[in-house]
C-alpha positions as MATLAB code, in Angstrom:
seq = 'XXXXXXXXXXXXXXXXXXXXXXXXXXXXXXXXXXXXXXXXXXXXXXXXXXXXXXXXXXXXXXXXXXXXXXX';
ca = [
     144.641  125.463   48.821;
     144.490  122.352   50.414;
     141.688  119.707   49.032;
     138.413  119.038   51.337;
     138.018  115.776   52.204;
     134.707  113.989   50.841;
     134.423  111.621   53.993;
     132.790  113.707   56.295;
     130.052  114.180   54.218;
     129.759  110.544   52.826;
     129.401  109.955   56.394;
     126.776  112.073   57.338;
     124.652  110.895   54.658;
     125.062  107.570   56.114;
     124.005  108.590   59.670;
     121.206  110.659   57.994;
     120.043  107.348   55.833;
     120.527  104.903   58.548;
     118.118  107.343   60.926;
     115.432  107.275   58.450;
     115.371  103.478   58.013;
     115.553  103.208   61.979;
     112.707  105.971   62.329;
     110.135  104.453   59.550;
     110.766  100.759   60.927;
     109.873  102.171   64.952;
     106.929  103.975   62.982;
     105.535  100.709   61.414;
     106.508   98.805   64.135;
     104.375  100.544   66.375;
     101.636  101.385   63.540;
     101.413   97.260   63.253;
     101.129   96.663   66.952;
     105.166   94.954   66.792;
     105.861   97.743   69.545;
     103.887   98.493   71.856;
     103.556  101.116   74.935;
     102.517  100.342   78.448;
      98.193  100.122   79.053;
      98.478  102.640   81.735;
     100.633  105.428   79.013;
      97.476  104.068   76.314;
      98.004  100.967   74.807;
      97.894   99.957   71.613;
      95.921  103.429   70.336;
      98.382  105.615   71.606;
     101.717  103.345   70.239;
      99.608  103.720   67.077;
      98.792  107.548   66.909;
     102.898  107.909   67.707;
     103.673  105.680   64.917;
     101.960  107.693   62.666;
     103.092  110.803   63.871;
     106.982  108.905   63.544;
     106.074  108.103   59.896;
     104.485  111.280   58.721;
     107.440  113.517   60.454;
     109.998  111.329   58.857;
     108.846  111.369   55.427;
     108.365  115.124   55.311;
     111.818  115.133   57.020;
     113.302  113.253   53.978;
     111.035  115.351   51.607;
     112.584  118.707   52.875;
     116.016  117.493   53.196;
     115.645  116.587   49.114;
     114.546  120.128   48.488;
     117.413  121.828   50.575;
     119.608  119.375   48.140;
     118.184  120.500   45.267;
     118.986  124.271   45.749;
];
């Protein structure tokens, strides 16, 4: 039987880790006014509320993903 290589999955734990940093620093970013959307989408309030919403999702995201590990 030939022996599966470990790579792949190194890899995809990589992309997976590397998503999370990039989602939780877009979240802050636009939680601490750093990003911003247009006035005429909602300014600073909606960049905000979408931040949040970024942060929350992606640590629940990284939460599940640790369970489905575990079993």
């Amino acid at each position: 039987m030939a022996k599966k290589s470990v790579l792949p999955k190194i890899l995809g734990v990589v992309a997976w880790l590397t998503g999370v940093i990039v989602s939780l620093a877009v979240g802050f970013a636009m939680i601490g006014g750093t990003l911003t959307v247009p006035g005429w989408i909602g300014g600073d309030s909606v960049a905000m509320i979408a931040g949040w919403i970024v942060v929350v999702t992606t640590v629940l995201g990284v939460i599940l993903a640790i369970i489905d590990a575990i079993k």
